[in-house]
Every structure is written in structure tokens, then in C-alpha cells.
N, C-alpha and C positions, 0 to 999 in steps of 0.2 A: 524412708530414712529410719533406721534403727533407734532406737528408743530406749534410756533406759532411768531407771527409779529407784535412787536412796533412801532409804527407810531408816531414819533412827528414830530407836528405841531402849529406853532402860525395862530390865527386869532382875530378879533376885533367883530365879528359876528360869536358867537358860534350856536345861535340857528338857522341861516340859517342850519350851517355846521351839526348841528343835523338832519333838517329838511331836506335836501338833502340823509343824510343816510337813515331815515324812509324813505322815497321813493324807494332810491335803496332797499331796504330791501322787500319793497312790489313786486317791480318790477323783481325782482332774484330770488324771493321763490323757482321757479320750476329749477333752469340751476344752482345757489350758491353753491360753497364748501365750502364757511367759518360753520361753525358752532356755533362761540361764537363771539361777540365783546363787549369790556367794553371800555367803554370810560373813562378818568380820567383827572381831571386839576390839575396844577403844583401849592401846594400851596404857593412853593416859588416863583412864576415866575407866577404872572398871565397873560393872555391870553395865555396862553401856556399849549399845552395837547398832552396825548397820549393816542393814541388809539392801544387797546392790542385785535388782531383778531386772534382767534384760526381756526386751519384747521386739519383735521385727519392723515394728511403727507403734507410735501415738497411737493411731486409729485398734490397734491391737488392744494396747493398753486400758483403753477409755472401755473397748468393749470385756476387756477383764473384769477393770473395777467395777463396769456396769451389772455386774454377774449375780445374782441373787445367791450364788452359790460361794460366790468371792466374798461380799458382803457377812454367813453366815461365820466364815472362818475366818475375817478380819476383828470380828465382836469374838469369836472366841482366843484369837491372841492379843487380843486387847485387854483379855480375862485376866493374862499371862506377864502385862508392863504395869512400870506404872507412871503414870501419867499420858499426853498423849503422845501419839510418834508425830515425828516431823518427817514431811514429805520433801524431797528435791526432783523434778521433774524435766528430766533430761535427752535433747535430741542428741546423737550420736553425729558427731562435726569431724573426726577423724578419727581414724586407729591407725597403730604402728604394732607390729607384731618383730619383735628381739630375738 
């Protein structure tokens, strides 16, 4: 079952917070289980966003978060908010495609 994980977080410096993802992103191509991320800001609430990362399953996910390598670049966008992020942890129950 597809899996997938809302991340909000505030920051004052989105485009580091960008710029830290495209890296991890180069740097994970080969060992990454996410397969989707969409990023979004809150238009009611700005500096405020969530970030929406799809994974093929929980069992995916769990082995992401477990990643010593996931963990280093979650302390460095952590660097990058402020306060902590709130997690939503989500099985995928259907899709409709428009």
C-alpha cells in the first residue's frame, strides 16, 4: 500500500530549505525510497509549508527514516525551520486521477 508523509514546517529562508533538498536529492538518487515530493506554502499562513513525500509503502518509509543518511539531512533542515516540524503519516486508501 502506498504511503505517504506531510511535513510541516515553518522557515524564514525557503530557498536554502529548497536548496538543501536538491542536494539531497542528487546525493540519494542510488540508496532513496521516496519516490514523489511536492512541496507547498500555506497561503494563509505564510512562511509556513508542507512538504507532501510519497513512498511505495510504510515498510519503505520507516526504512528511509531509518537511514543514517536521512537522519543527517533532516538535522541539517532542521538547521533551516524554526521550531519543530509536525509529521502526518499517511496510508494511501484511494486515488482518483481528473
Amino acid at each position: 500500500m502506498r504511503f505517504i508523509q506531510f511535513i510541516e514546517f515553518a522557515t524564514d529562508n525557503i530557498d536554502a530549505f529548497t536548496a538543501e533538498v536538491e542536494a539531497w536529492e542528487a546525493d540519494s538518487a542510488d540508496w532513496r525510497t521516496a519516490t514523489r515530493a511536492t512541496l507547498c506554502a500555506d497561503r494563509d499562513s505564510p512562511g509556513t509549508y508542507i512538504q507532501v513525500v510519497e513512498f511505495p509503502s510504510y515498510e519503505d518509509a520507516m526504512a528511509n527514516s531509518n537511514d543514517p543518511r536521512t537522519a543527517a539531512f533532516a538535522a541539517r533542515l532542521a538547521a533551516l525551520t524554526k521550531g519543530a516540524p509536525r509529521f502526518r503519516n499517511l496510508d494511501v486508501a484511494r486515488t482518483d486521477d481528473f
